[in-house]
PAKOL-63645 format. One record per residue: residue number from 0; chain; x, y, z of N, C-alpha, C in turn. Coordinates in pm, whole numbers, plus 50000, padded with zeros to 5 digits. Layout:
N
  pos  unit    n_u    n_v    n_w   ca_u   ca_v   ca_w    c_u    c_v    c_w
  NUM     A      X      Y      Z      X      Y      Z      X      Y      Z
...
***
This chain:
210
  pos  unit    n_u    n_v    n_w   ca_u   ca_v   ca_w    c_u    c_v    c_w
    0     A  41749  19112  43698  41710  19251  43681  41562  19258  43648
    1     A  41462  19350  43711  41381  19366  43672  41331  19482  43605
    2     A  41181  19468  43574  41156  19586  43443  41149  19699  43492
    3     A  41169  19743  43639  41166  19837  43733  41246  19897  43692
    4     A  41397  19802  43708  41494  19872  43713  41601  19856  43628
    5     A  41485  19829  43457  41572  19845  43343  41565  20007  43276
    6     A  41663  20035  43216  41764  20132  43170  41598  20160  43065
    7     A  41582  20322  43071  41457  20405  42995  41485  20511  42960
    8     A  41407  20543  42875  41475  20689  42828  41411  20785  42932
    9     A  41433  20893  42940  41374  20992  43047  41310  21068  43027
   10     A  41245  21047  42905  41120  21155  42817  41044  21074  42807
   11     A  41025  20940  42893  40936  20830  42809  40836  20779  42989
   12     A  40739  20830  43000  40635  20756  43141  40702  20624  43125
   13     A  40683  20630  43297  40718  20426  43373  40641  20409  43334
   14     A  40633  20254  43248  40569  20199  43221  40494  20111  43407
   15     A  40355  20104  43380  40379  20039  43517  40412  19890  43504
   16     A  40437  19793  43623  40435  19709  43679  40344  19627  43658
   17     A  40335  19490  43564  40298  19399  43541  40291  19265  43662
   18     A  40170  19254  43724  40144  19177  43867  40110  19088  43800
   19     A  40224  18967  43834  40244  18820  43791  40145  18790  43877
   20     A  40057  18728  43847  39946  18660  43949  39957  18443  43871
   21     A  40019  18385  43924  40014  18265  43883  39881  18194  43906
   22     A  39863  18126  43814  39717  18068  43785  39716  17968  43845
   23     A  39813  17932  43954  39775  17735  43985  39933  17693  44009
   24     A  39928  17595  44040  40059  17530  44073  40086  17407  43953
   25     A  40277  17403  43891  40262  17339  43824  40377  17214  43806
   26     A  40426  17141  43703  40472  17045  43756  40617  17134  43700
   27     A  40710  17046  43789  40862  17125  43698  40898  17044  43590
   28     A  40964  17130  43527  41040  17054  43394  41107  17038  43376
   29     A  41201  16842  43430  41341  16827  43452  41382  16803  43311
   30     A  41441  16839  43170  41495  16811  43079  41566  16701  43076
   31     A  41538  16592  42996  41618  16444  43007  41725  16444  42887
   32     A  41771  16402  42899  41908  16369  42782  41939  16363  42633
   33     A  41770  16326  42632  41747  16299  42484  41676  16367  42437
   34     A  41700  16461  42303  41575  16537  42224  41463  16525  42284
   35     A  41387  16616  42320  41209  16645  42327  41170  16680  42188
   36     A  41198  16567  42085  41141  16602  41969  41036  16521  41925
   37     A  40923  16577  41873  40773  16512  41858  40737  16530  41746
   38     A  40643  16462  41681  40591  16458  41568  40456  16538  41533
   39     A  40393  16553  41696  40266  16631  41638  40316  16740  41656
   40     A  40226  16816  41535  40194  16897  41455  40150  17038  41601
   41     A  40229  17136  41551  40201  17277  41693  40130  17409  41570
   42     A  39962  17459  41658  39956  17524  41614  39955  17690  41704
   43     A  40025  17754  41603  40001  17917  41639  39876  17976  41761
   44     A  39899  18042  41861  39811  18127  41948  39765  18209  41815
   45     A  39623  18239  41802  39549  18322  41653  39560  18537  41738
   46     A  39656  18500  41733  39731  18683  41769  39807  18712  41732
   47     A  39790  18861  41663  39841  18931  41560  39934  19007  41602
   48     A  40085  18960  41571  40229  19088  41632  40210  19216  41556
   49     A  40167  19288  41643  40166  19454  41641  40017  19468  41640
   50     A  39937  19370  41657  39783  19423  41624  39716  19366  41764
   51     A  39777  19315  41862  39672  19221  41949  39737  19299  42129
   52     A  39686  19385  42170  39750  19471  42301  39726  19430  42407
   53     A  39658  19298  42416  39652  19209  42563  39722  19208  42604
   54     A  39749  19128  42747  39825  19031  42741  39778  18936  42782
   55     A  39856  18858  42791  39757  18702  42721  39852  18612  42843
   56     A  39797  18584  42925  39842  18468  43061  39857  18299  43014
   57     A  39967  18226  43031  39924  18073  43002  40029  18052  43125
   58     A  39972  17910  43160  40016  17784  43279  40027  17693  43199
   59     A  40007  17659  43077  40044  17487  43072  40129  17519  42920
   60     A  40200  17369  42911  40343  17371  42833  40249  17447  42675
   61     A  40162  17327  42623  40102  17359  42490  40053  17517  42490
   62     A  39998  17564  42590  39954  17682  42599  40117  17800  42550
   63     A  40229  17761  42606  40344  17800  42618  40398  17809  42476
   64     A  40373  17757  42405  40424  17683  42256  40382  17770  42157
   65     A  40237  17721  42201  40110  17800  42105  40175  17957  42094
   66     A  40202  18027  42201  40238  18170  42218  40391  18178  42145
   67     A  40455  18115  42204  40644  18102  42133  40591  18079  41962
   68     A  40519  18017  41918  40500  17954  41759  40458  18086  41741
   69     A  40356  18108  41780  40263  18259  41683  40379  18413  41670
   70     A  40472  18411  41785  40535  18529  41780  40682  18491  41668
   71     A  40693  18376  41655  40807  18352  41607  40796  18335  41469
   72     A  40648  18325  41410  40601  18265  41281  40575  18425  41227
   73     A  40546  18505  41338  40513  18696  41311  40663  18767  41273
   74     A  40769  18724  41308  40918  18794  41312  40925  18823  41170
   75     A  40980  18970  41167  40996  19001  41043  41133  19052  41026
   76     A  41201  19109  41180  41376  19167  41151  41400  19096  41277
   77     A  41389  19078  41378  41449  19014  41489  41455  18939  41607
   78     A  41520  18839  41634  41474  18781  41763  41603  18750  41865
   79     A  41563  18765  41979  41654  18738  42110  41610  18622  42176
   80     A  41689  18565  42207  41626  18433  42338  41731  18449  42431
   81     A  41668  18477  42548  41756  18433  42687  41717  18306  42770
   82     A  41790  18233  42747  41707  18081  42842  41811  18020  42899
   83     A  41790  17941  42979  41852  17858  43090  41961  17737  42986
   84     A  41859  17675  42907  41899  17541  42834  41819  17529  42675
   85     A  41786  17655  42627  41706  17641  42513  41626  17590  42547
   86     A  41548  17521  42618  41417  17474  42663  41374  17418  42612
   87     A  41396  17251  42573  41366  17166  42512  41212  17173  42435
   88     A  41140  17148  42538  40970  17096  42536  40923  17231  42476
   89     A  41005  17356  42471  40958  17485  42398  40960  17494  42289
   90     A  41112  17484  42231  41183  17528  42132  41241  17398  42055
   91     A  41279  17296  42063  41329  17190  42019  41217  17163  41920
   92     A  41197  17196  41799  41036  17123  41739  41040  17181  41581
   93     A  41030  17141  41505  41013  17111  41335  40974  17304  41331
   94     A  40851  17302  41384  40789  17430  41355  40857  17534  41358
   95     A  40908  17525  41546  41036  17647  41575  41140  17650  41465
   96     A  41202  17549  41411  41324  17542  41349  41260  17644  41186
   97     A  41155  17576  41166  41103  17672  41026  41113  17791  41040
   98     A  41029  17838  41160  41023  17978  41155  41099  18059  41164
   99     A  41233  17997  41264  41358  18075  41254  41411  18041  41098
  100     A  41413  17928  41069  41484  17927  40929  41419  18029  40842
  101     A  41347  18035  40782  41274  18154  40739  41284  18260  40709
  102     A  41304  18368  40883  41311  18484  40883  41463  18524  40845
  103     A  41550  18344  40923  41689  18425  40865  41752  18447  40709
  104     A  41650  18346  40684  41643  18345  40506  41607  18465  40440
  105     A  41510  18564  40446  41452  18602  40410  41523  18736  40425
  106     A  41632  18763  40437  41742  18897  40443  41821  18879  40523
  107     A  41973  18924  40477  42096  18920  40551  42090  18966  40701
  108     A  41986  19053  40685  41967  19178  40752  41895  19151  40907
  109     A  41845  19002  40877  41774  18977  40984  41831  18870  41059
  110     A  41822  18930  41200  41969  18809  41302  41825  18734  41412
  111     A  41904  18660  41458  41917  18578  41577  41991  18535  41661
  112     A  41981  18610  41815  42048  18594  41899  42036  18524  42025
  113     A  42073  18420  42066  42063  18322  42136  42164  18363  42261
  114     A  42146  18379  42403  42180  18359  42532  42159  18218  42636
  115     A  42237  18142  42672  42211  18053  42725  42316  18052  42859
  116     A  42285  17988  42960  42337  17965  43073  42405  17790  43036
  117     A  42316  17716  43063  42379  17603  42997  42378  17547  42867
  118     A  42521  17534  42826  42512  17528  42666  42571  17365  42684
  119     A  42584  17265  42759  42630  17128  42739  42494  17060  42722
  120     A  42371  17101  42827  42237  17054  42806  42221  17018  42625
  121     A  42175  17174  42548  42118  17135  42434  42211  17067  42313
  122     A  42379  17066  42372  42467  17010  42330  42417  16865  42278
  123     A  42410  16812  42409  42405  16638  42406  42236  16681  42364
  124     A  42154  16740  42402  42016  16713  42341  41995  16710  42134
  125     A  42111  16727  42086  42111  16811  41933  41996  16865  41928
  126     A  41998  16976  42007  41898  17094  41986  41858  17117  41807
  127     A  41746  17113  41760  41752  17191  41616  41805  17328  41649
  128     A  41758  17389  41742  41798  17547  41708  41959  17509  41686
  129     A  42062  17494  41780  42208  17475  41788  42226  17395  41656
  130     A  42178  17304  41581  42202  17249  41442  42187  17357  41358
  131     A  42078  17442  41355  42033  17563  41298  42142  17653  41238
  132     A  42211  17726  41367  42323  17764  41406  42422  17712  41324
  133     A  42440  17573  41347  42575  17534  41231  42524  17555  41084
  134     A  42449  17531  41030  42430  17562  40876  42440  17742  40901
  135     A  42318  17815  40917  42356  17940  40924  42452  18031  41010
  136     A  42553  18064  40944  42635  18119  41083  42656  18278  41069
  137     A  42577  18299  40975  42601  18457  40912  42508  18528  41028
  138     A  42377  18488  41077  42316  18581  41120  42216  18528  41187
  139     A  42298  18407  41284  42215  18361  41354  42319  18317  41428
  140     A  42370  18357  41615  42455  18361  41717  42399  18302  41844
  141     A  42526  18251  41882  42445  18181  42017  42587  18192  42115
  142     A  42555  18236  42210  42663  18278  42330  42614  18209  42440
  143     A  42710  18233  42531  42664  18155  42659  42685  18311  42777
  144     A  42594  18294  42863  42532  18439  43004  42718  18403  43069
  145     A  42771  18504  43095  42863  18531  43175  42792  18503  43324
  146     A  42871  18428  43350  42873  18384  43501  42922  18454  43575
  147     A  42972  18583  43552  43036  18665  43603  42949  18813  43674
  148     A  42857  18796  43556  42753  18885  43548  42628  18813  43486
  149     A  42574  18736  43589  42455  18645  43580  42319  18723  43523
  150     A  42247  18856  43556  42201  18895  43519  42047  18868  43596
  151     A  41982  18828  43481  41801  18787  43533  41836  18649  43558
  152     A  41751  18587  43559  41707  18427  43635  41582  18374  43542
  153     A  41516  18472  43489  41403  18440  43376  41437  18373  43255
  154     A  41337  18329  43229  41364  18301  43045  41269  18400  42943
  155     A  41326  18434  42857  41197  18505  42734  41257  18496  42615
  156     A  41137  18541  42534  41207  18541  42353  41103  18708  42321
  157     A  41217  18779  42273  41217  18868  42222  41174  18883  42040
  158     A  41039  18948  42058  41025  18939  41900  41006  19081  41826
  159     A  41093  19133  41711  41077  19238  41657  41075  19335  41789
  160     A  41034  19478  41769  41010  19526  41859  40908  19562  41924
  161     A  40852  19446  41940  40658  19425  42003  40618  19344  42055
  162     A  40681  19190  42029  40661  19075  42095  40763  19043  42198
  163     A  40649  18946  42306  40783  18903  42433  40690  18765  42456
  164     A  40750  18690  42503  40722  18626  42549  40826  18576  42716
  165     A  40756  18576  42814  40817  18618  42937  40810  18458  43043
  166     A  40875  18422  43085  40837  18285  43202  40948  18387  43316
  167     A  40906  18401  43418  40997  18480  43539  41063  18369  43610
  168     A  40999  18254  43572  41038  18135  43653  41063  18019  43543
  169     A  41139  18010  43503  41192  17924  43413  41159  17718  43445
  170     A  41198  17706  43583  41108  17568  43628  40974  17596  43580
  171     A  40929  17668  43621  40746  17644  43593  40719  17677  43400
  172     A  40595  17615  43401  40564  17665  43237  40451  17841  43279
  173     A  40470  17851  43334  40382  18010  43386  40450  18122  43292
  174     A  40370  18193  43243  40428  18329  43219  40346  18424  43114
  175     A  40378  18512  43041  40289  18564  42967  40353  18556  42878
  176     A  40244  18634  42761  40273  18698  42614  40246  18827  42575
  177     A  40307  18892  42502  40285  19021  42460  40340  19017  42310
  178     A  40210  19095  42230  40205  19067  42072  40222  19247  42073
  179     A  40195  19325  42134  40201  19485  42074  40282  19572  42244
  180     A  40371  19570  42246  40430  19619  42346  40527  19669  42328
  181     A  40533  19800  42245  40714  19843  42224  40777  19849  42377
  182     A  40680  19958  42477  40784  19966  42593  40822  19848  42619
  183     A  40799  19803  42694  40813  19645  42735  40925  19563  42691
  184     A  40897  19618  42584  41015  19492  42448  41148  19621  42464
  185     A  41126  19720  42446  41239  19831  42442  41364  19774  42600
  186     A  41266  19798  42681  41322  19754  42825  41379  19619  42864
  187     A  41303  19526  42784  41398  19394  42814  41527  19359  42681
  188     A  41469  19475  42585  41582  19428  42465  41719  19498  42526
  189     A  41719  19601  42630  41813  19705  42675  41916  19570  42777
  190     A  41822  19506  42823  41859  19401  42933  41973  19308  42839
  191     A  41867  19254  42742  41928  19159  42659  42070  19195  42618
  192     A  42099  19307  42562  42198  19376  42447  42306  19410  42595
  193     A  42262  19428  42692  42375  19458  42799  42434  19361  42828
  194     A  42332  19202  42866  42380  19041  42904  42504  18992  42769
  195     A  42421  19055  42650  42482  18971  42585  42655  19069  42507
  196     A  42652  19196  42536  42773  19223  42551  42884  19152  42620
  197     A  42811  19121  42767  42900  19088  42869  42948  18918  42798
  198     A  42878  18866  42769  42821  18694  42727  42976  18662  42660
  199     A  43011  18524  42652  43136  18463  42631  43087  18370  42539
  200     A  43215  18312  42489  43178  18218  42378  43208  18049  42438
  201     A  43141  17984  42450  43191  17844  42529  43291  17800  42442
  202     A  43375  17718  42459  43426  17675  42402  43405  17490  42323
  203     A  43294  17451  42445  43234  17317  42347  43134  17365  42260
  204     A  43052  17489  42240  42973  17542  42165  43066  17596  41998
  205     A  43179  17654  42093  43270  17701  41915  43322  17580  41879
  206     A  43341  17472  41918  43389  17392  41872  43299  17280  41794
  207     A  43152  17303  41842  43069  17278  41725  42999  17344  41639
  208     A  43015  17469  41661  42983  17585  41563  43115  17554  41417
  209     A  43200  17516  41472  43314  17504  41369  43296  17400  41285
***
C-alpha cells in the first residue's frame, strides 16, 4: 500500500508525494544465521524528533542506524516496526535494545509493536528485540503480517507521532528519515494499525514468548 492510497481524513490537504530518488546502487543484505551483534559503539543522527522538518536521505547501513538510533533514543509514548525479519544489521544491537528498554520502562502507558513477516529468521538469530519481548510482555508485542493480507513490501519504524523511518525496499539499505512529520506518520500509522489488526500470532513465536 502506498501513501497515495492510505486512509486520510477529508478535512486534511494530500499530503504530496515523496520522489524516492535512490542515491547509487547497493549491495543486498543476505541475513546469516547467527546474531549481527557487534561491539562498536552506534552513535545517534544529531536530529531533533519534533524539531528537525527535513528529510534526511541515507544509502549506506551506518547511515541507516545512525537515523533508527536517534528516533528511537527520541520516543517518548510509541513505536511500531513493520519489517521483513527484524533486520538484523539494523536493530539487533546493545543501543536499540536500551532505547526500547527505556521507553517501555518509563510508563505502563508506553507500548511497542512489532510486525514481522518472518518470525523463524530472528528466532534462530536470538534477536535482542524478541529476548526483549520475553522479559517485558506487558507492553511490548510482536505478531507476525498475515499472509493472507500481505499488505506493503517495505520496512519502517514508526516513532511517536512524528518520526518514520522508511526503506521501500527492504533488500537495499536506501530510504529516508523523518524527525517532524505528523501527516506522514498519521498515514503510515493508519497502515500499520490495519496490518496489524489483521496480523496472527505464530505459534513458534508464542511458544517462546511463553
Amino acid at each position: 500500500m502506498s501513501d497515495e492510497n492510505a486512509p486520510h481524513d477529508e478535512n486534511q490537504p494530500e499530503l504530496p508525494a515523496i520522489e524516492f530518488q535512490s542515491p547509487g546502487r547497493f549491495s543486498v543484505h543476505n541475513p546469516d544465521n547467527q546474531p549481527a551483534v557487534t561491539s562498536e559503539p552506534r552513535e545517534p543522527a544529531p536530529f531533533a524528533l519534533g524539531g528537525h522538518s527535513h528529510l534526511e536521505r541515507f544509502g549506506r547501513p551506518d547511515e541507516a542506524q545512525a537515523h533508527a538510533l536517534a528516533l528511537l533514543q527520541q520516543a517518548h509514548n510509541n513505536l511500531c516496526l513493520y519489517s521483513p525479519d527484524l533486520e538484523a544489521w539494523l536493530y539487533n544491537h546493545s543501543s536499540v535494545q536500551d532505547a526500547c528498554t527505556r521507553l517501555l520502562l518509563a510508563s505502563p502507558k508506553n507500548r511497542m509493536r512489532i510486525l514481522l513477516r518472518d518470525v523463524g529468521t530472528p528466532l534462530r538469530q536470538g534477536h535482542r528485540l524478541l529476548n526483549l519481548a520475553k522479559r517485558i510482555t506487558s507492553n511490548l508485542q510482536v505478531r507476525k503480517i498475515n499472509p493472507d493480507h500481505p499488505g506493503e513490501t517495505g520496512a519502517y519504524l514508526l516513532v511517536d507521532d512524528r518520526g518514520l523511518l522508511l526503506r521501500e525496499t527492504p533488500e537495499l539499505y536506501a530510504g529516508y528519515a523523518l524527525y517532524n512529520d505528523p501527516g506522514r506518520v498519521r498515514q503510515r500509522q493508519a497502515q500499520f494499525d490495519e496490518a496489524w489488526d489483521l496480523s496472527l500470532t505464530d505459534p513458534d513465536l508464542r511458544s517462546f514468548l511463553l
